[in-house]
C-alpha positions in Angstrom: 2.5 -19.6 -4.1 2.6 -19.1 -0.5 0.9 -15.9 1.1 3.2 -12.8 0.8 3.5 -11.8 4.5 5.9 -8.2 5.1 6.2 -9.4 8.8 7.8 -12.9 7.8 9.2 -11.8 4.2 10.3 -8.4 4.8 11.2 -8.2 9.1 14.3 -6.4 8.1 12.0 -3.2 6.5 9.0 -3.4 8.8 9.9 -5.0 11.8 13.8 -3.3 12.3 15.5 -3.8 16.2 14.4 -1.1 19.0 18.4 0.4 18.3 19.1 2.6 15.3 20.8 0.6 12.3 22.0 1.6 9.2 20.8 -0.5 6.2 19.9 -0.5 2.5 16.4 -0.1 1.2 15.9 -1.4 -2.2 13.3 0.8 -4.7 9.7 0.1 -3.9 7.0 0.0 -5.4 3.8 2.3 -3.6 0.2 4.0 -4.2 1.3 7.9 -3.0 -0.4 11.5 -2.9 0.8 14.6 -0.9 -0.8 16.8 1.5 -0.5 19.4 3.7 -1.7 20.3 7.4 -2.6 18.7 10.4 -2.3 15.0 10.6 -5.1 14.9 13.1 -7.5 16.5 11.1 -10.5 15.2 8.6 -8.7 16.1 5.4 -5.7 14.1 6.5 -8.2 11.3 7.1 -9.7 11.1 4.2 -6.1 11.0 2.3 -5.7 7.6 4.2 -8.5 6.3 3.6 -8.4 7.2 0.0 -5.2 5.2 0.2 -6.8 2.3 1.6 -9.7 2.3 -0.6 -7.4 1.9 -3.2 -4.8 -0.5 -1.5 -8.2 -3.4 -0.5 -9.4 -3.0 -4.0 -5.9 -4.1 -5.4 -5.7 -6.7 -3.0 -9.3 -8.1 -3.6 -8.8 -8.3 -7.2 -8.7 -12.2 -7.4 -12.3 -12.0 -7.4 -13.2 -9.6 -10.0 -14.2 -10.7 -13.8 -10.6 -9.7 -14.8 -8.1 -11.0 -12.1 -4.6 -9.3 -12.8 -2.4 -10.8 -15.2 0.7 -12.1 -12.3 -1.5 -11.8 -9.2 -0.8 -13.4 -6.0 -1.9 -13.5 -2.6 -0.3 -11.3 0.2 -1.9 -9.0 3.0 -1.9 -5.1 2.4 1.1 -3.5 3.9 1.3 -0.8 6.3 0.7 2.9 6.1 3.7 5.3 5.5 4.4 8.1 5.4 7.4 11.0 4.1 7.3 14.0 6.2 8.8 17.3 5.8 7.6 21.2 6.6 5.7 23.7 4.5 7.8 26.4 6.2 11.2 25.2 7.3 11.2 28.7 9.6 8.3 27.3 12.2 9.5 24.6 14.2 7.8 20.6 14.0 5.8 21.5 17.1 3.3 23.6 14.6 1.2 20.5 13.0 -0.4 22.9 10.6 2.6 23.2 9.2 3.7 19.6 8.0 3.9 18.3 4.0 3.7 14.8 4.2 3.5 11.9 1.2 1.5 9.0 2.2 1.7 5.9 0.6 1.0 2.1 1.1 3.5 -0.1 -0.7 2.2 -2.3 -3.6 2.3 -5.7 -4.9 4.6 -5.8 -8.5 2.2 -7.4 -10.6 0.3 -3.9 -10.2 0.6 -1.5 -13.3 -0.1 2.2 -13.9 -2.6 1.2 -16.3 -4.5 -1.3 -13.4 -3.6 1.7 -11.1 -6.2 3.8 -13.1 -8.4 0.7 -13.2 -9.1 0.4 -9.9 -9.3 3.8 -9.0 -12.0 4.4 -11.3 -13.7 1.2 -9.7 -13.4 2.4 -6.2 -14.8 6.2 -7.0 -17.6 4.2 -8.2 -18.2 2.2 -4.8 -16.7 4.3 -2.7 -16.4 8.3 -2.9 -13.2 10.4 -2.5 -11.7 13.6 -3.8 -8.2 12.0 -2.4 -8.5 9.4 -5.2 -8.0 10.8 -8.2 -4.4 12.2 -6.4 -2.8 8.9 -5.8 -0.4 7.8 -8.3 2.1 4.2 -8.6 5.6 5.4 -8.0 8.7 3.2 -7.8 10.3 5.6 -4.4 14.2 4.8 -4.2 15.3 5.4 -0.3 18.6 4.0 -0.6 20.9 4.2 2.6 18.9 4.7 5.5 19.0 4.5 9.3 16.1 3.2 11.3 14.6 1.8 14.3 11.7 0.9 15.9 9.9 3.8 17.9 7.4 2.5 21.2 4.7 4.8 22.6 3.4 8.6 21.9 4.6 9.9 18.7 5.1 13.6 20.7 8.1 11.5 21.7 9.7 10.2 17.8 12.4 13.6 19.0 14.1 11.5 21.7 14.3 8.2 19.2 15.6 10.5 16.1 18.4 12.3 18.6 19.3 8.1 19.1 19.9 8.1 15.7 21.4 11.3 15.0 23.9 10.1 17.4 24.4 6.6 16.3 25.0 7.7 12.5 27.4 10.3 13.8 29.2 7.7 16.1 29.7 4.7 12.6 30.4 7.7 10.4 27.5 8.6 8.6 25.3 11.6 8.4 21.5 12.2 7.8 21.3 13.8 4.2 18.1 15.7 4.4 15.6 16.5 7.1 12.9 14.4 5.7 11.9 11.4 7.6 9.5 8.0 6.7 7.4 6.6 9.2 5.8 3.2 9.0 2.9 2.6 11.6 2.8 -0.7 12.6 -0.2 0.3 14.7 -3.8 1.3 14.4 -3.5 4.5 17.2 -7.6 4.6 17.3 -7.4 0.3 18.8 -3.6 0.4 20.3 -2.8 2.1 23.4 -0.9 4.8 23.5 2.5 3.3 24.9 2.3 -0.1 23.1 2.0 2.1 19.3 4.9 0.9 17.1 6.5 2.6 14.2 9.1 2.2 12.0 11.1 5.5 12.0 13.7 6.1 9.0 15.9 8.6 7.9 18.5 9.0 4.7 22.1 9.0 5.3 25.2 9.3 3.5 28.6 7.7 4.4 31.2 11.0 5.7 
């Protein structure tokens, strides 16, 4: 079987069109954990690269003693993330104030019980305190609008008013004030206006 590629297999989740759209996303299946706080600060950090810890050792399986029973070959899909407020009173501009679920989707030959297997190897090689919050959920987003954001993400505002807009022009509405973002970018090697992510929001038909 060939390589499982999200850029060639799944364009239509992580590589939507630069103008909202509303579409369908089918129940996934992702390594998650909540937080709280400031996205740019160490604890947030570590959360990620708890996640990735996790995410390489799945991936890397293939050459362990006990190769997964249905494994096959794909590359590690982006981080996400499911962002909300601690206090809905305070405004987004307070980043102390964010709850967020990050997650990196999963392959679906992985199982709760290899879930716990490879968390307990990774502890092992690599220390976390994140890892032992991560758990394999199936996450259900159903109808969605989404589009692809370019540049500073001080400026995702401007692209969620596009969408606001859009939704309320074909009829729909956005059903809660969560939002997922998928970054296509690494912000620490990508400059600042080329950063690309994925910006997503539930809806329901009016």
């Amino acid at each position: 079987m060939a390589k499982v590629d999200y850029k060639k297999q799944f364009k239509s989740l992580y590589l939507p069109k630069k103008q909202p759209e509303i579409m369908a996303v089918p129940p996934l299946r992702f390594a998650m954990l909540d937080g709280q706080g400031d996205p740019n600060g160490e604890v947030f950090a570590e959360a990620v690269a708890a996640l990735y810890s996790f995410s390489y050792a799945v991936k890397m399986s293939y050459k362990s003693t006990a190769v997964p029973d249905g494994y096959y070959d794909y590359i590690v899909f982006p981080l996400e993330g499911v962002w909300d407020l601690v206090d809905t009173a305070k405004t987004s501009a307070d980043k102390s104030n964010y709850a967020y679920t990050m997650m990196i989707r999963q392959p679906d030959f992985l199982t709760a019980e290899l879930a716990a297997r490879f968390i307990t190897e990774v502890k092992k090689k690599k220390p976390n305190a994140w890892l032992d919050q991560i758990r394999l959920e199936d996450y259900d987003e159903g109808s969605c609008c989404q589009m692809l954001h370019l540049g500073s993400y001080d400026d995702e505002p401007a692209s969620f008013a596009r969408m606001e807009a859009f939704c309320s022009e074909h009829g729909y509405r956005r059903s809660d004030k969560t939002h997922r973002e998928i970054y296509l970018s690494d912000p620490r090697r990508t400059e600042t206006a080329k950063l690309k992510t994925v910006l997503r929001f539930k809806v329901k038909a009016d």
